[in-house]
PyMOL CGO cylinders between C-alpha atoms (Angstrom):
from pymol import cmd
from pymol.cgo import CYLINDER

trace = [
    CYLINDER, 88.08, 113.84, 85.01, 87.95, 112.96, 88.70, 0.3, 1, 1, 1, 1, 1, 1,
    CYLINDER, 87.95, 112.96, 88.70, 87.57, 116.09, 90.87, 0.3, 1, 1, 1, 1, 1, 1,
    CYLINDER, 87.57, 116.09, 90.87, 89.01, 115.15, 94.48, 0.3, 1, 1, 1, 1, 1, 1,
    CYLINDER, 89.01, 115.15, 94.48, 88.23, 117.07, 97.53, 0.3, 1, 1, 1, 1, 1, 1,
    CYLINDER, 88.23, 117.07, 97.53, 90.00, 116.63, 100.36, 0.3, 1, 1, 1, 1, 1, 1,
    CYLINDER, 90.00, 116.63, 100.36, 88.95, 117.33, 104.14, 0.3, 1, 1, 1, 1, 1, 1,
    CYLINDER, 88.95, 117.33, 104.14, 91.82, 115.48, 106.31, 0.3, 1, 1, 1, 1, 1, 1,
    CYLINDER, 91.82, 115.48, 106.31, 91.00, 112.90, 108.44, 0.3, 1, 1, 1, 1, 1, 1,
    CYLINDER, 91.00, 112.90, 108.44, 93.33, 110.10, 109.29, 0.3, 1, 1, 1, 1, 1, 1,
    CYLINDER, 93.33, 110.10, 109.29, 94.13, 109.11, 105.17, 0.3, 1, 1, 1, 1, 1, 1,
    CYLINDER, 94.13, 109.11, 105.17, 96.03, 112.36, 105.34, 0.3, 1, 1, 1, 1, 1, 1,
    CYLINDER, 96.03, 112.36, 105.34, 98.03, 110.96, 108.20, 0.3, 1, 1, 1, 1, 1, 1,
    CYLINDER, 98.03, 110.96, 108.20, 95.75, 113.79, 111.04, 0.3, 1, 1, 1, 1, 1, 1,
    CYLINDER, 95.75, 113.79, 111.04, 95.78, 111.94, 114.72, 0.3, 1, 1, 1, 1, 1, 1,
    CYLINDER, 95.78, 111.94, 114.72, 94.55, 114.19, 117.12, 0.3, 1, 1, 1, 1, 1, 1,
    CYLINDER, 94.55, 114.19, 117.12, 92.11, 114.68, 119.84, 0.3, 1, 1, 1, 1, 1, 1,
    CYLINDER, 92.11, 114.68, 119.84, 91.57, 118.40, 119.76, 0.3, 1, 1, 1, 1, 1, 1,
    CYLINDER, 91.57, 118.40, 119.76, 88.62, 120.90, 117.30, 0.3, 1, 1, 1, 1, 1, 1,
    CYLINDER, 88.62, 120.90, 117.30, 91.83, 122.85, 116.24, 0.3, 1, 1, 1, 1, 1, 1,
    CYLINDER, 91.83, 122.85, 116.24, 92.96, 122.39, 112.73, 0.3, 1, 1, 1, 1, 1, 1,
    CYLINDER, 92.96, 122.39, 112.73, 96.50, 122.14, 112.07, 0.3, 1, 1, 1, 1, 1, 1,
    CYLINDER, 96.50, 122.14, 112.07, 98.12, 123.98, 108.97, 0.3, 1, 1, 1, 1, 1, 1,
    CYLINDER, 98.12, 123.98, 108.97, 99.01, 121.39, 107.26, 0.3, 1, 1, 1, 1, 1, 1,
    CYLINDER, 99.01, 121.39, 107.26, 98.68, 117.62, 107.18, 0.3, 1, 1, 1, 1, 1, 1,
    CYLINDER, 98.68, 117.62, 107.18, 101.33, 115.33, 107.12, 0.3, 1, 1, 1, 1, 1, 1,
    CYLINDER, 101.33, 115.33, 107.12, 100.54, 113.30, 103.73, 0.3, 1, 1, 1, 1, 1, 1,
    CYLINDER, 100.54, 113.30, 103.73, 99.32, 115.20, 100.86, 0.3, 1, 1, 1, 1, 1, 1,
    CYLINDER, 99.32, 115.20, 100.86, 96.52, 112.83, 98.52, 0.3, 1, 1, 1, 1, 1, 1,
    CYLINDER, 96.52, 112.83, 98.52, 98.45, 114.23, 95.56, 0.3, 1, 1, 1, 1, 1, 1,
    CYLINDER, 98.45, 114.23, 95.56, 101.72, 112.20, 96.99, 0.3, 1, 1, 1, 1, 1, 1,
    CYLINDER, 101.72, 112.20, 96.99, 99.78, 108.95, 97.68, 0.3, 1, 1, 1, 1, 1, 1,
    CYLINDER, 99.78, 108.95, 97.68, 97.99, 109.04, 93.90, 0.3, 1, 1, 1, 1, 1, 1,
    CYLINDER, 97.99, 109.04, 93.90, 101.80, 109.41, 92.52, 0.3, 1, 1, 1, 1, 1, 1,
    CYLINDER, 101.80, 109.41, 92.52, 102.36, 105.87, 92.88, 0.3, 1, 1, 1, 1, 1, 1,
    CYLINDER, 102.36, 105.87, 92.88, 99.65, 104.68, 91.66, 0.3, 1, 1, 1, 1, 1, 1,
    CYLINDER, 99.65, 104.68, 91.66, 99.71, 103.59, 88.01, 0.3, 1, 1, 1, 1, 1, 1,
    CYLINDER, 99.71, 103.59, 88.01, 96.92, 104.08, 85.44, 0.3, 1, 1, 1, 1, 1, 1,
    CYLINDER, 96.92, 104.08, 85.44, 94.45, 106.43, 86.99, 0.3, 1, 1, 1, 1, 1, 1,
    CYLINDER, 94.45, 106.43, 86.99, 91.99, 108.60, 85.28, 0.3, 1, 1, 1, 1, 1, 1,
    CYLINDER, 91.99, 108.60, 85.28, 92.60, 112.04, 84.94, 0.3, 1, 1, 1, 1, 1, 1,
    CYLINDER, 92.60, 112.04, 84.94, 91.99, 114.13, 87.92, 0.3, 1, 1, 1, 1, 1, 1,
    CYLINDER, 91.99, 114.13, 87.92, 92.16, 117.67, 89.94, 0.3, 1, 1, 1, 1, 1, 1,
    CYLINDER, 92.16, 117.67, 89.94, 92.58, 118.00, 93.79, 0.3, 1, 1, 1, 1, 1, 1,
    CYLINDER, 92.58, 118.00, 93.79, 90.95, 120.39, 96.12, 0.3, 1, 1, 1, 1, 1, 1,
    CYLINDER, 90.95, 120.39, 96.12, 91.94, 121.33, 99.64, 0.3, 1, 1, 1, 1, 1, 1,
    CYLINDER, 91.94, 121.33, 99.64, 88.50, 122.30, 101.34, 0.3, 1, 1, 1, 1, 1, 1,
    CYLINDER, 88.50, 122.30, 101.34, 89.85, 121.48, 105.15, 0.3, 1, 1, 1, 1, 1, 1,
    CYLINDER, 89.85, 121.48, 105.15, 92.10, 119.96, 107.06, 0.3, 1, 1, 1, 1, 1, 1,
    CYLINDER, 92.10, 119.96, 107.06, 90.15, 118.38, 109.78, 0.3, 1, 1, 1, 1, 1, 1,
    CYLINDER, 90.15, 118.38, 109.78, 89.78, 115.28, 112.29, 0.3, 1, 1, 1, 1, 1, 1,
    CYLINDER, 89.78, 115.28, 112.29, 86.53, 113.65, 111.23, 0.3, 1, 1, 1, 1, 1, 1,
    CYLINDER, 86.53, 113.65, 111.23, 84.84, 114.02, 114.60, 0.3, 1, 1, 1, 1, 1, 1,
    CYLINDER, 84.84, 114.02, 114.60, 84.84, 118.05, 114.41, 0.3, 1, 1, 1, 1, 1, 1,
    CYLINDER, 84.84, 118.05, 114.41, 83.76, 118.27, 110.71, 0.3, 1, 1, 1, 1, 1, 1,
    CYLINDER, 83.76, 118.27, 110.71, 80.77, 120.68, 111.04, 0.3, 1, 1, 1, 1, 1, 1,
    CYLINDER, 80.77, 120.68, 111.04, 77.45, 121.35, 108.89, 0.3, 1, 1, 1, 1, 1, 1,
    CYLINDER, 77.45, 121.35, 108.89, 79.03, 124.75, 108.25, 0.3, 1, 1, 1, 1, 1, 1,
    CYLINDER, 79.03, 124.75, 108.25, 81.77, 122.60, 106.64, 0.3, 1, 1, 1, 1, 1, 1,
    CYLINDER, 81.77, 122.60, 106.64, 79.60, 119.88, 104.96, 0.3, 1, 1, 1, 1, 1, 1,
    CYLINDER, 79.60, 119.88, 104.96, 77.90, 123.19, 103.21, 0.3, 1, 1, 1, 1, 1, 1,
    CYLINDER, 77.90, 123.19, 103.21, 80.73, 124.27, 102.03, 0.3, 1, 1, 1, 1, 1, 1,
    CYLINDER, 80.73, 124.27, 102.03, 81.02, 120.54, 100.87, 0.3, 1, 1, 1, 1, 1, 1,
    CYLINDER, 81.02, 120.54, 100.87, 77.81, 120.60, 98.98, 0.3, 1, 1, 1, 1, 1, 1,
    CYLINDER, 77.81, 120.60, 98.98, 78.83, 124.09, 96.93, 0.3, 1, 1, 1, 1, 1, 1,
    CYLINDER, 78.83, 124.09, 96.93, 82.07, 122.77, 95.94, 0.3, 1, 1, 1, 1, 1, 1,
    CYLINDER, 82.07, 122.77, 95.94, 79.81, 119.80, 94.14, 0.3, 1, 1, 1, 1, 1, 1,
    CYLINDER, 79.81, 119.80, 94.14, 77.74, 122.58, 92.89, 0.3, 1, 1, 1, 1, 1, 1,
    CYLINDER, 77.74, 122.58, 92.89, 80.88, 124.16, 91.42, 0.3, 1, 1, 1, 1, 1, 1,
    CYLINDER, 80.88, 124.16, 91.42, 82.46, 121.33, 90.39, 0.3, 1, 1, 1, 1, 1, 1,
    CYLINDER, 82.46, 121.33, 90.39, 82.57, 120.83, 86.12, 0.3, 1, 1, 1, 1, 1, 1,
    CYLINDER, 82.57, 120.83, 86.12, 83.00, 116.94, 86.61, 0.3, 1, 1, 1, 1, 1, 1,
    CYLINDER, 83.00, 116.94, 86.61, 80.27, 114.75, 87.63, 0.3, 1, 1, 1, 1, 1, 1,
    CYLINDER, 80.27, 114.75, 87.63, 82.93, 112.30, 89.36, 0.3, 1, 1, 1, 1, 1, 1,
    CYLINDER, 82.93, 112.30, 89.36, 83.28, 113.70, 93.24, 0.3, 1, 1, 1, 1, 1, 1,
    CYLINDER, 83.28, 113.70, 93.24, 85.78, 111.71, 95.27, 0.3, 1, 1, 1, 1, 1, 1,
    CYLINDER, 85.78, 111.71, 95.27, 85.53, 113.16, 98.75, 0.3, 1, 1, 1, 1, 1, 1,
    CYLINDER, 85.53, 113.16, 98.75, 88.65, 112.08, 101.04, 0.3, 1, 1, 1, 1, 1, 1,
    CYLINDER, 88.65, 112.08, 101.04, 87.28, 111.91, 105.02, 0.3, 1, 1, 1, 1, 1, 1,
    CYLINDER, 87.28, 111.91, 105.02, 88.04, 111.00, 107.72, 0.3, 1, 1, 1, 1, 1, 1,
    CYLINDER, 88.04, 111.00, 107.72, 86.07, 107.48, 108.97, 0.3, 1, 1, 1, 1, 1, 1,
    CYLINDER, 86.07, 107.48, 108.97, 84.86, 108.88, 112.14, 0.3, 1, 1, 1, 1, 1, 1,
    CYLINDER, 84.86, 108.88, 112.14, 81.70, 110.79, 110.79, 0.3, 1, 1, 1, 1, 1, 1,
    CYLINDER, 81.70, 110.79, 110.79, 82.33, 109.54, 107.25, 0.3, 1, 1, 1, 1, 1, 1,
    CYLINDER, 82.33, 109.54, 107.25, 78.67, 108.00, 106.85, 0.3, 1, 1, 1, 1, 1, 1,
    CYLINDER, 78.67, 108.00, 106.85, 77.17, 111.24, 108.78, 0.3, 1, 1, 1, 1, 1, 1,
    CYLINDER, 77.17, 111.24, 108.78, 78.80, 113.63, 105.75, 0.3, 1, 1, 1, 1, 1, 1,
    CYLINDER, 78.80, 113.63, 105.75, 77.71, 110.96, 102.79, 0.3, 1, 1, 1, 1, 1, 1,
    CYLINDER, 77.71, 110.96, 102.79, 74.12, 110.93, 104.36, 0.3, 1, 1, 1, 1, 1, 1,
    CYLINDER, 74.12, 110.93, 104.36, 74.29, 114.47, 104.73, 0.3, 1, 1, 1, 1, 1, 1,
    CYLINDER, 74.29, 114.47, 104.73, 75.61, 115.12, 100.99, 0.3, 1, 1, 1, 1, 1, 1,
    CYLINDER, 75.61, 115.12, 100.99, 73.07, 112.69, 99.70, 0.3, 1, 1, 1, 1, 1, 1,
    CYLINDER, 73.07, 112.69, 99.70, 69.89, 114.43, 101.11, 0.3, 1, 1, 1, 1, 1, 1,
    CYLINDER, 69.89, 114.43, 101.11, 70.78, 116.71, 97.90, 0.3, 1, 1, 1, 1, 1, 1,
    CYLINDER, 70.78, 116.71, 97.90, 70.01, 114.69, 95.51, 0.3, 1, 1, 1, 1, 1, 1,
    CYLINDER, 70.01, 114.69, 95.51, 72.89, 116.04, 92.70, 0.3, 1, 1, 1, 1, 1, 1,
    CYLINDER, 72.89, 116.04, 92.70, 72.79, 113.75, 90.06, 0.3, 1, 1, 1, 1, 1, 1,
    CYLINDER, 72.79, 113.75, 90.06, 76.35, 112.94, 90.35, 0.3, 1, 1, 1, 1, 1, 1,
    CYLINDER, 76.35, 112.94, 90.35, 78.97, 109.91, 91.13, 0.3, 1, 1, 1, 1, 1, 1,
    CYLINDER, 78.97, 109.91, 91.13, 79.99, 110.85, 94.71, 0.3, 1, 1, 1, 1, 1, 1,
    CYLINDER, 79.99, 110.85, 94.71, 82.40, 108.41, 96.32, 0.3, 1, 1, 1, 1, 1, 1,
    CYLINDER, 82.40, 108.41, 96.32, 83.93, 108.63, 99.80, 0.3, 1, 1, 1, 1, 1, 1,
    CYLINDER, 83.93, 108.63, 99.80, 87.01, 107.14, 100.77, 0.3, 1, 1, 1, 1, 1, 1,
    CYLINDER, 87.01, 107.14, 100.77, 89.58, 107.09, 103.52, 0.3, 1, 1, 1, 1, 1, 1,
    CYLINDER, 89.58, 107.09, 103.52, 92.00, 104.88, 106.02, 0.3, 1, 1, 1, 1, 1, 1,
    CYLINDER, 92.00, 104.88, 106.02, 92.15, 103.17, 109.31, 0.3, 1, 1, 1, 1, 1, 1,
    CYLINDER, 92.15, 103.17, 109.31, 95.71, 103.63, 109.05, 0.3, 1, 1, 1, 1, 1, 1,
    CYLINDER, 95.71, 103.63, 109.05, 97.44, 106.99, 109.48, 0.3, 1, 1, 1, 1, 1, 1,
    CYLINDER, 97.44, 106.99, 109.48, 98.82, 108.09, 106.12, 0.3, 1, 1, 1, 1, 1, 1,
    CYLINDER, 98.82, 108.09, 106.12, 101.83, 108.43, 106.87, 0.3, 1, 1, 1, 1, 1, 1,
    CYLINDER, 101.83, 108.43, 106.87, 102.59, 105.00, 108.41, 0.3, 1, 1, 1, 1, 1, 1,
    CYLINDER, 102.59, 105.00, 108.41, 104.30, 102.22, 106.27, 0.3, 1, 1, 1, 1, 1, 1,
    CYLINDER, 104.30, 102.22, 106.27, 101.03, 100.17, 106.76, 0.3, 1, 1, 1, 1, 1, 1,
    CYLINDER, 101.03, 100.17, 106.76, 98.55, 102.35, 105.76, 0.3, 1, 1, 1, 1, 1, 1,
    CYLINDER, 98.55, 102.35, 105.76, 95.57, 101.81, 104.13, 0.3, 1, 1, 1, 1, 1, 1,
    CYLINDER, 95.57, 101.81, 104.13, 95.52, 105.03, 102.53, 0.3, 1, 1, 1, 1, 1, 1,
    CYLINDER, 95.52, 105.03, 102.53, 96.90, 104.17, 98.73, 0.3, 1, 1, 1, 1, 1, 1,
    CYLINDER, 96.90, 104.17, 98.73, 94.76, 101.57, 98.44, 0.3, 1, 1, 1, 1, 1, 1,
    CYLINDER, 94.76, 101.57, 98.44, 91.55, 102.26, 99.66, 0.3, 1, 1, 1, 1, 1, 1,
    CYLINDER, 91.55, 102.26, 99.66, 92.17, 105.58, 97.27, 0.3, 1, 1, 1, 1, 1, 1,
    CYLINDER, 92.17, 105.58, 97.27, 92.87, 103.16, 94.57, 0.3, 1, 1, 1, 1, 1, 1,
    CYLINDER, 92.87, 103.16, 94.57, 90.10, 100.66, 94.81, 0.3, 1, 1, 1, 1, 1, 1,
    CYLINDER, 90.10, 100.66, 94.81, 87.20, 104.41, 95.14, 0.3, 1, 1, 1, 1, 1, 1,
    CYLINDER, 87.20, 104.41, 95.14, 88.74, 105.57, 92.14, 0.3, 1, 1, 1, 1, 1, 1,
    CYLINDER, 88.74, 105.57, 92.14, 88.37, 102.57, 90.41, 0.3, 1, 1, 1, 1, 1, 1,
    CYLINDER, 88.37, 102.57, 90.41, 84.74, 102.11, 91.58, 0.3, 1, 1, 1, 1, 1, 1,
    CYLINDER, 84.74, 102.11, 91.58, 83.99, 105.32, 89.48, 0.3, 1, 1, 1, 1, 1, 1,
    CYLINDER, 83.99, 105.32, 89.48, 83.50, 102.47, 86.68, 0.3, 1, 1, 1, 1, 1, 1,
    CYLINDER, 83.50, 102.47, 86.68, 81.21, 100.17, 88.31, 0.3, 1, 1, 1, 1, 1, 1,
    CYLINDER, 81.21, 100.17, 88.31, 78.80, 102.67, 89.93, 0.3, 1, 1, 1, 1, 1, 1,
    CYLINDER, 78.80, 102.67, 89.93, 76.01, 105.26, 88.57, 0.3, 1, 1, 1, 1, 1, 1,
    CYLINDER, 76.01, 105.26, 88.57, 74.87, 108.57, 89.81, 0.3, 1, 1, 1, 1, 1, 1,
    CYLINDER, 74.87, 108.57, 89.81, 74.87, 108.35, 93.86, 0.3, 1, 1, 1, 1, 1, 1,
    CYLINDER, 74.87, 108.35, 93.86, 76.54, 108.62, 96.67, 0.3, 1, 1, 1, 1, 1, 1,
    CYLINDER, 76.54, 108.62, 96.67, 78.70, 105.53, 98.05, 0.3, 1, 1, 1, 1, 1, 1,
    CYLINDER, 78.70, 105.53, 98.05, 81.74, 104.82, 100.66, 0.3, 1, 1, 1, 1, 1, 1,
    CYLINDER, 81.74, 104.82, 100.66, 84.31, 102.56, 99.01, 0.3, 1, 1, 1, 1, 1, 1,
    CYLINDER, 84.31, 102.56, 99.01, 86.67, 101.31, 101.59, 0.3, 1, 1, 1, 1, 1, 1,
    CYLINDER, 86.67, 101.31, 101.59, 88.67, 98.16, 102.16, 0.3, 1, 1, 1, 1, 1, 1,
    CYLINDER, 88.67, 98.16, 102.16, 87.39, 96.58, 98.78, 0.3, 1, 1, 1, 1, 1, 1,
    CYLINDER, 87.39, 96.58, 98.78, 83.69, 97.32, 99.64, 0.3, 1, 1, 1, 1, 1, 1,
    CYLINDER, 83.69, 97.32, 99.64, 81.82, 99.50, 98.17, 0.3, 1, 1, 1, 1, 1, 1,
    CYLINDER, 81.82, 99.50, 98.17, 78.65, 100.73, 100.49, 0.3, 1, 1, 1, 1, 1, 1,
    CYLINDER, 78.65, 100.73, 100.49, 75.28, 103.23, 99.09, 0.3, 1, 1, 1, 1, 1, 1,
    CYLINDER, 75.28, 103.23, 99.09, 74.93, 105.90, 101.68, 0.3, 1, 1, 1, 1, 1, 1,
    CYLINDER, 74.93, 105.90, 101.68, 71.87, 104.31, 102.77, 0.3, 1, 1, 1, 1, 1, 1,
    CYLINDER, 71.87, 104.31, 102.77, 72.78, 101.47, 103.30, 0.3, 1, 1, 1, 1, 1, 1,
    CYLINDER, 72.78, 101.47, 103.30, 76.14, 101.64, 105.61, 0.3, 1, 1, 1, 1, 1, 1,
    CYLINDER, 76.14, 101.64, 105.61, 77.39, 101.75, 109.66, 0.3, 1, 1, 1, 1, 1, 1,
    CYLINDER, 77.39, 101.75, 109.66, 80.87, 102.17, 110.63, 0.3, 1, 1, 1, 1, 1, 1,
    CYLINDER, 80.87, 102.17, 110.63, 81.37, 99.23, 113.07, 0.3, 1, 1, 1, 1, 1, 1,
    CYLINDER, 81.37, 99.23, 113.07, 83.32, 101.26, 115.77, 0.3, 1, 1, 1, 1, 1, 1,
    CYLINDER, 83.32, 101.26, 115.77, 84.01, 97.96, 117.80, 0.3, 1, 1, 1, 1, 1, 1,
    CYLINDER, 84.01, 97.96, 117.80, 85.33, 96.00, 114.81, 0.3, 1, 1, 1, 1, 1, 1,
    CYLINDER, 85.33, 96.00, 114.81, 86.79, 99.27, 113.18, 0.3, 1, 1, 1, 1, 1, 1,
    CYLINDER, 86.79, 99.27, 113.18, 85.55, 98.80, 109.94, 0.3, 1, 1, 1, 1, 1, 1,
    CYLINDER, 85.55, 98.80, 109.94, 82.08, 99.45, 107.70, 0.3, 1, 1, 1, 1, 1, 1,
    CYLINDER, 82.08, 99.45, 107.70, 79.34, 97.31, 107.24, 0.3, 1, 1, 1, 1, 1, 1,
    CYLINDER, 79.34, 97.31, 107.24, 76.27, 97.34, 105.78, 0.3, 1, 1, 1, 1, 1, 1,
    CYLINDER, 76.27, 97.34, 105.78, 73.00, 97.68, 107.41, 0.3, 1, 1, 1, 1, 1, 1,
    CYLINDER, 73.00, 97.68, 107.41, 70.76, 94.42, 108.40, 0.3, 1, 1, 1, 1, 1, 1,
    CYLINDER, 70.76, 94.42, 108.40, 67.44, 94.54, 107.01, 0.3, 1, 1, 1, 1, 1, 1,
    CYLINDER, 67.44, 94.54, 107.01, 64.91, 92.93, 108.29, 0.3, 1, 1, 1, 1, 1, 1,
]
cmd.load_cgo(trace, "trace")
């Protein structure tokens, strides 16, 4: 079983420029995994409802205890793309021995071209072609932690040039 956390961000449909979290958002991950034929079995959890850019490390604690908690070791954490990479950096430094994927949209969630459905889609499906880590699987990429930049001027995530 998939255990999904959510945390808002603009997947959920959130567009604001303010720290104050509104009660509720307007597209619930439960409705956009409805349509979606021939998923795994899963559970949702509500941790926040939050713009990306005022998640906290109060908040990405609570994050990391919720993994603790969690029976399954398949995490998908839905986030905002903002500070996306920041939060799977920050829940990698733990080291839990699970499959943690990140996903979310450039689209607003409740727009008639969103992103949202599929970009939940395509993480849930990576659950078969990835081990124990974390990873951000967005737009048909799938990105390690380490190994990931959200391009802010091209709006989209890339992974990092080695030299």
């Amino acid at each position: 079983m998939i255990n999904i956390l959510t945390t808002g961000g603009t997947i959920e449909g959130l567009d604001y420029e303010s720290s104050q979290s509104p009660l509720d958002t307007p597209v619930s991950i439960e409705k956009l995994l409805a349509d979606i034929k021939d998923i795994p079995k899963y559970s949702i959890k509500r941790l926040f409802s939050k713009d990306s850019r005022f998640i906290t490390d109060n908040d990405r604690k609570l994050l990391i205890q919720e993994i603790h908690n969690s029976p399954s070791n398949q995490i998908l954490i839905t986030h905002g793309t903002y500070s996306m990479v920041e939060t799977a950096q920050y829940v990698a430094q733990f080291e839990l021995n699970r499959t943690i994927i990140f996903t979310g949209a450039f689209i607003l969630g409740d727009k008639p071209n969103t992103d949202a459905k599929f970009n939940l889609y395509y993480a849930i499906s990576q659950f078969k072609k990835v081990s124990s880590g974390v990873f951000i699987a967005i737009h048909n990429e799938t990105f390690h932690w380490d190994n990931v930049v959200k391009n802010e001027s091209k709006n989209r995530f890339e992974r990092v040039t080695k030299w």
